[in-house]
C-alpha positions as CSV (number, residue, x, y, z in Angstrom):
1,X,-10.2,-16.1,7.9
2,X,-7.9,-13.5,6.5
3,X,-8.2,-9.5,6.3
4,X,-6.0,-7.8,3.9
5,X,-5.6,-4.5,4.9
6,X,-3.2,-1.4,3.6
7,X,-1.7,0.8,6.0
8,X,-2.3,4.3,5.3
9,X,-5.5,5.9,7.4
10,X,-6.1,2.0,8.0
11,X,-3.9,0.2,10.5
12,X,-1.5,3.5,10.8
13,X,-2.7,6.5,12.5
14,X,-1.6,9.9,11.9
15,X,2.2,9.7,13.9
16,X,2.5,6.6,11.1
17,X,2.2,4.0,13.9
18,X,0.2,0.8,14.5
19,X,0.9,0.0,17.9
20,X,-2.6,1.3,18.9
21,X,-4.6,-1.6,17.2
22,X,-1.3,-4.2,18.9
23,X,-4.0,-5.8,21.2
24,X,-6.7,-6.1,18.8
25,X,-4.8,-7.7,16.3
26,X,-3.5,-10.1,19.1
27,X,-6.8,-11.2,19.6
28,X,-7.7,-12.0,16.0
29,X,-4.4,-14.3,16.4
30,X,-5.8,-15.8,18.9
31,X,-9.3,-17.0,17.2
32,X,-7.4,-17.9,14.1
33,X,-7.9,-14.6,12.0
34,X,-4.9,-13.7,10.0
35,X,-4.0,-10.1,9.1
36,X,-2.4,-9.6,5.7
37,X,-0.7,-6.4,4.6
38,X,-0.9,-5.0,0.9
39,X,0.9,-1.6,0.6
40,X,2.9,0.6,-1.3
41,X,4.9,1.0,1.5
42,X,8.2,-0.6,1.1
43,X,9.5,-4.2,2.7
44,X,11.3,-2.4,5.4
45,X,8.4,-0.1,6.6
46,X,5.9,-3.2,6.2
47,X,8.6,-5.1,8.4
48,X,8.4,-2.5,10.8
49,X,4.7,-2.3,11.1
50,X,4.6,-5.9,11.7
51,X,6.7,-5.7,14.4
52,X,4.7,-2.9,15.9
53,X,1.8,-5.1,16.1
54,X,3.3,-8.0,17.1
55,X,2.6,-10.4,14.5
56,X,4.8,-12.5,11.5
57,X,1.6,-12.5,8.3
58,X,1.8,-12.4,4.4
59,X,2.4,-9.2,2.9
60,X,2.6,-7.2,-0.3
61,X,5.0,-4.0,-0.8
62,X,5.5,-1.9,-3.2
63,X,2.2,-2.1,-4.5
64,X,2.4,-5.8,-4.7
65,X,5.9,-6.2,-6.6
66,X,7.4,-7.8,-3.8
67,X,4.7,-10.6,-2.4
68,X,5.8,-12.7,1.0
69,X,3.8,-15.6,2.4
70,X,4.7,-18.7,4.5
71,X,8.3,-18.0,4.0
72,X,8.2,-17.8,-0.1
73,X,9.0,-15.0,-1.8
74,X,7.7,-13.7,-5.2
75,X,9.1,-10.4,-7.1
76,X,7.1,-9.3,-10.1
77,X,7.5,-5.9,-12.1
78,X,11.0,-4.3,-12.9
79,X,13.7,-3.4,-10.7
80,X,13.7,0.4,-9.9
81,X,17.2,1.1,-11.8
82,X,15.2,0.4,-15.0
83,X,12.3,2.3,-14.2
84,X,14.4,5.7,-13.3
85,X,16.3,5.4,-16.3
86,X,13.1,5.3,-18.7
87,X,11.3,7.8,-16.2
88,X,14.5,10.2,-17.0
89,X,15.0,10.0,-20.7
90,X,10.7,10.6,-20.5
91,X,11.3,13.7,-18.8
92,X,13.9,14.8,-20.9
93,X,11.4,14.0,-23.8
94,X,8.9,15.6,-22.7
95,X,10.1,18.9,-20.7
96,X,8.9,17.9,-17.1
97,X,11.0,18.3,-14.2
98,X,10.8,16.2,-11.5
99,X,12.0,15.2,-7.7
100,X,12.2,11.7,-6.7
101,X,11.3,10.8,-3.0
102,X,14.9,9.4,-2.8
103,X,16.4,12.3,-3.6
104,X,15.1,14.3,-1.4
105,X,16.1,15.6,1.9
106,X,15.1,14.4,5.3
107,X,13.9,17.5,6.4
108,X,11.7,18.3,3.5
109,X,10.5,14.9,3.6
110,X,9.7,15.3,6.8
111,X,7.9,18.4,6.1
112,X,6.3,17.3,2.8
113,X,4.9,13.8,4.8
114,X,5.1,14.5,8.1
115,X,7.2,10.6,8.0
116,X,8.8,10.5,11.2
117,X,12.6,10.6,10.8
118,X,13.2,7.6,11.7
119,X,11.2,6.1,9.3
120,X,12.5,8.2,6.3
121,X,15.1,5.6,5.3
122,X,12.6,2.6,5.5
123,X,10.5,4.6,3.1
124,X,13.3,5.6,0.5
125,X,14.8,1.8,0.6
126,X,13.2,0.9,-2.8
127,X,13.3,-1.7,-5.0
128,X,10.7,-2.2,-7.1
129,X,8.9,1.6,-7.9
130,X,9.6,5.1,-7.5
131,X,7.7,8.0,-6.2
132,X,7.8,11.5,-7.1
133,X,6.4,14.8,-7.7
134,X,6.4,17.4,-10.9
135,X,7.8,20.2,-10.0
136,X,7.2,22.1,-13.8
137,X,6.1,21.0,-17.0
138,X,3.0,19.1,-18.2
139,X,2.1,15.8,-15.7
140,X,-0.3,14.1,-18.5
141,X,1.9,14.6,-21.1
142,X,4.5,12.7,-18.9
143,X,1.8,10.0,-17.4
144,X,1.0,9.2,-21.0
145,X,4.5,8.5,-22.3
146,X,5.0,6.2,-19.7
147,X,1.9,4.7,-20.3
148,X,2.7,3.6,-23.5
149,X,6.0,1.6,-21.8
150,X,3.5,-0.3,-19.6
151,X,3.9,1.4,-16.5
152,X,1.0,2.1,-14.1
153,X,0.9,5.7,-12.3
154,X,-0.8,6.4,-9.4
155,X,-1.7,9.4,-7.9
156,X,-0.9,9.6,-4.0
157,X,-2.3,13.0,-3.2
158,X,1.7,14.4,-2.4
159,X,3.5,11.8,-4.9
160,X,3.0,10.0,-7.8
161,X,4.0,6.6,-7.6
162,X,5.5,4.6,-10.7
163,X,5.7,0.6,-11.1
164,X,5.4,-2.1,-14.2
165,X,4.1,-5.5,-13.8
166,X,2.7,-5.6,-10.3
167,X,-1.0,-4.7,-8.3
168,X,-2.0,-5.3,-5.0
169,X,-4.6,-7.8,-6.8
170,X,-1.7,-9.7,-8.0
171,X,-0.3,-9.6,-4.4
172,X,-3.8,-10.5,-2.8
173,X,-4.8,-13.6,-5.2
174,X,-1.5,-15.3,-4.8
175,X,-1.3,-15.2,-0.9
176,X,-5.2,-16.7,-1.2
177,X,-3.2,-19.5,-2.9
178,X,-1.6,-20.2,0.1
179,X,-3.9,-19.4,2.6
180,X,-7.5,-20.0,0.9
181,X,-9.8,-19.1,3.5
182,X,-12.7,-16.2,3.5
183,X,-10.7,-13.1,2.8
184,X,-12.1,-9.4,4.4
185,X,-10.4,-6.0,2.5
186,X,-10.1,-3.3,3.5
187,X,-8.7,0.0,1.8
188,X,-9.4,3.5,1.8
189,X,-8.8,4.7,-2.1
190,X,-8.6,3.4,-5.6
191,X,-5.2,2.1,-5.5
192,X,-6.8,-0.2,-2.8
193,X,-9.6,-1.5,-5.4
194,X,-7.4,-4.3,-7.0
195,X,-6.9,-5.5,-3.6
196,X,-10.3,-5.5,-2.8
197,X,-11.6,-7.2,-5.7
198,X,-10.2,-10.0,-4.9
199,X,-11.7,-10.2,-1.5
200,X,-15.1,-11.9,-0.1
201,X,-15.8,-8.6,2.1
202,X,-14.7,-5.6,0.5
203,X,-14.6,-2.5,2.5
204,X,-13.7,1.0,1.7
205,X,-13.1,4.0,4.8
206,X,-13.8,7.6,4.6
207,X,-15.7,6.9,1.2
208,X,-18.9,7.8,-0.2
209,X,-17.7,5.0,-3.4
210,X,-21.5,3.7,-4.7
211,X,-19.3,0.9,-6.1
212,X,-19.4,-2.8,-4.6
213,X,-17.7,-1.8,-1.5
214,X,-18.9,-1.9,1.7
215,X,-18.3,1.9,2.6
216,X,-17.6,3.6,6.1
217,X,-17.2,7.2,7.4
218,X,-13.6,8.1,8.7
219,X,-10.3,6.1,8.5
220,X,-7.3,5.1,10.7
221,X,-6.8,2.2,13.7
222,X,-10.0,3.3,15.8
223,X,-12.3,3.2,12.7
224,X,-10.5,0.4,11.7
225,X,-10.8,-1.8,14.7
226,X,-14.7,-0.6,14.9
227,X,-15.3,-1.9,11.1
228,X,-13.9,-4.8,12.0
229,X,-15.5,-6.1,14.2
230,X,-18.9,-4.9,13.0
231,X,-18.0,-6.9,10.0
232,X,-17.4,-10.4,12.3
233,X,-20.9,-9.6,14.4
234,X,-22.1,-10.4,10.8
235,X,-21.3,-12.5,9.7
236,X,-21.2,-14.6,13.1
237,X,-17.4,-14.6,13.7
């Protein structure tokens, strides 16, 4: 078995750490359950997180651009040069004036996120999308410009984030290549849905989502942990 999980209000709590759930994860290691992280978090946080918990497993970053699993690694979409040169000349185009994440300083980071400091650089170490915010000027003019280039844009509640060619689907139905064994998802927005649709359990937190997700109240490791093994009593893990 395999759970594909993001990180945000999932395995993270609210200092951006996993190192609560470090046990529990341990002990799905130890009766052969695999945990498998899709995020838009970069390689380096992911990497990080990993460590946190103990554990080498497949992962996606970026949203699925960058895919890792049994020591292969795939890279879809375009590198991020190419997407802040097209997001530039689109904001020239179009009047809207930005701030990319990278750009920005560590204190207002900081203050914008509430990223610990020492997880700033992890986070800006791009390669595959950019985030940013609007700052003046007309978001869905901009959002449908680089629409018509192919690029998905999502929506992170503090930062848009921009990549071409990738989705945590993607990510999620070529690690099942490798490891085809029931897959549990679990997510807690629509940026998670890809993922989960390629999942045998899909499950969404703090959601009231009618859709064909299994839904929960609350988010982060505690809820997370409790889910999960609520979903195993079920089905007779």
């Amino acid at each position: 078995m395999i759970i594909f999980s993001d990180l945000d209000n999932c395995l993270l709590d609210s200092r951006y750490t996993a190192f609560e759930l470090r046990d529990f994860v341990s002990e799905l290691k130890e009766n052969g359950i695999r945990v498998s992280i899709i995020s838009s978090k970069t390689e380096r946080e992911i990497l990080y997180h990993l460590d946190e918990l103990d554990i080498e497993a497949p992962y996606g970053a970026e949203n699925g651009c960058l895919v890792v699993v049994d020591g292969n690694r795939y890279e879809f979409g375009i590198k991020v040069d190419t997407i802040r040169k097209d997001l530039y000349e689109l904001t020239e185009k179009t009047g809207v004036s930005i701030e990319l994440f990278r750009n920005m300083n560590d204190k207002n980071l900081h203050k914008v996120t509430n990223l610990p400091y020492h997880l700033i650089p992890l986070a800006k170490d791009r390669e595959f999308s950019e985030p940013f915010r609007v700052l003046s000027g007309d978001p869905a003019r901009l959002e449908e410009e680089l629409s018509s280039l192919g690029y998905q844009i999502r929506w992170g509640g503090k930062f848009y984030q921009l990549t071409r060619g990738c989705s945590k689907g993607r990510a999620v139905n070529l690690i099942r290549k490798h490891i085809n064994n029931y897959a549990i998802g679990i997510g807690d927005s629509e940026n998670d849905y890809p993922m989960l649709d390629e999942c045998d359990y899909p499950v969404i937190l703090n959601s009231n989502n009618n859709g064909p997700y299994r839904t929960f109240k609350g988010c982060g490791p505690a809820i997370w942990k409790s889910v999960i093994k609520k979903i195993l009593e079920e089905i007779s893990v």
